[in-house]
C-alpha positions as CSV (number, residue, x, y, z in Angstrom):
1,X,101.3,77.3,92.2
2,X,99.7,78.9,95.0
3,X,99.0,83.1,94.7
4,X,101.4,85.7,95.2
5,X,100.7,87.3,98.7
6,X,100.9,91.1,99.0
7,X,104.1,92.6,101.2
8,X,104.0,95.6,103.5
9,X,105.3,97.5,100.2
10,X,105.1,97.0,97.0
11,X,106.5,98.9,94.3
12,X,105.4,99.8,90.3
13,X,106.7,101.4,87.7
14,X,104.0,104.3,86.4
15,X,104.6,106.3,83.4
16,X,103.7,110.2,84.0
17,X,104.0,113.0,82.3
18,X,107.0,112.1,79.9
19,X,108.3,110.4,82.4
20,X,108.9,106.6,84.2
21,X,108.9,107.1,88.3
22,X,109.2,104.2,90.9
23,X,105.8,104.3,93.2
24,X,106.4,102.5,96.8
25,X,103.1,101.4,97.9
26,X,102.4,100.8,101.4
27,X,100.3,98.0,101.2
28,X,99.1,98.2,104.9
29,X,97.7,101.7,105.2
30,X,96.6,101.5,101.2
31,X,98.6,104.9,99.9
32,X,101.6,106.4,98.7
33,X,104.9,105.9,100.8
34,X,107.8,107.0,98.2
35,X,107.9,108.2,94.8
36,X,111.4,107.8,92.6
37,X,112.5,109.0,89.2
38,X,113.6,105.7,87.8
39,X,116.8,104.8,88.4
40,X,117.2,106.8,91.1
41,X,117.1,107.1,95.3
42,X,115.9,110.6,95.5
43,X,112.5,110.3,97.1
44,X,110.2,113.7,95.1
45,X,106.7,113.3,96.7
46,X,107.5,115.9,99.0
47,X,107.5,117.9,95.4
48,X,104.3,116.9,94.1
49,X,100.4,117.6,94.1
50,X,97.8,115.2,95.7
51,X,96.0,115.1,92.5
52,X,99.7,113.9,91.0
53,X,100.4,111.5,93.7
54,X,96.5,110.1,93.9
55,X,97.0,109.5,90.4
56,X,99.9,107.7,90.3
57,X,98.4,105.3,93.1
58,X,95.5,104.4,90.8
59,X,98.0,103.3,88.6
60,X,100.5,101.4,90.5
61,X,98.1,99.8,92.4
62,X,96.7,98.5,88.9
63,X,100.3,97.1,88.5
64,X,100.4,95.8,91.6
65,X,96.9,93.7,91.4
66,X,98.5,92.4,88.0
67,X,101.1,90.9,89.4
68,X,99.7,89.6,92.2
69,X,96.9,88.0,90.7
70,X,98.4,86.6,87.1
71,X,95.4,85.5,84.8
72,X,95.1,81.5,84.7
73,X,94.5,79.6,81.5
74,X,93.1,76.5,81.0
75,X,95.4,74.1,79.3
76,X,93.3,73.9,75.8
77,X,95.5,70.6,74.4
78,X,92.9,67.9,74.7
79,X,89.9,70.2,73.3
80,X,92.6,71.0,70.3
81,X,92.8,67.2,69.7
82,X,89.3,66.5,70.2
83,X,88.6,69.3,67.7
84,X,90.7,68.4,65.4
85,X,89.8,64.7,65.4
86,X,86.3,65.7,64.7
87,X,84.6,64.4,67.8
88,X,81.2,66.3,68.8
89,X,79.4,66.6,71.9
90,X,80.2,67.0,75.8
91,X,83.0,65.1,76.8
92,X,84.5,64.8,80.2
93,X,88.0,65.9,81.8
94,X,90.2,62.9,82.6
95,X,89.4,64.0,86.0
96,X,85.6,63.9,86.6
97,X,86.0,60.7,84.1
């Protein structure tokens, strides 16, 4: 499975101050384009602080990254048998073998 590519807008969830607000991203100019109590349409950035709205970029943008770029984990089976079989030394992937 190939990486998730970014949209024009993204949006996180960012918990602040007691409370849980949607942040729409605009991923094209990199900042802030709407900001959401959860659960609801009523667009509050208009209401808040730079330092506020700054803040919750940081933090969605972290969410954002996250689910873009899901950590990938080696499939550890073969080492687990090899392990527990009691073999030692290097050994090869089925693939380079």
């Amino acid at each position: 499975m190939g990486k998730n590519r970014a949209r024009n807008y993204e949006w996180a969830t960012v918990e602040y101050e007691q409370g849980s607000y949607d942040v729409c991203v605009c991923m094209v100019f990199e900042q802030v384009d709407e900001i959401r109590p959860v659960d609801s349409e009523i667009n509050i950035i208009e209401l808040m602080d730079r330092k506020s709205i700054e803040w919750m970029y940081e933090k969605a943008m972290e969410e954002i990254h996250a689910n873009l770029n899901p950590p990938h984990f080696k499939d550890m089976s073969r080492m687990e048998y090899l392990i527990d079989e009691g073999i030692e030394g290097p050994v090869m992937d089925n693939k380079t073998a």
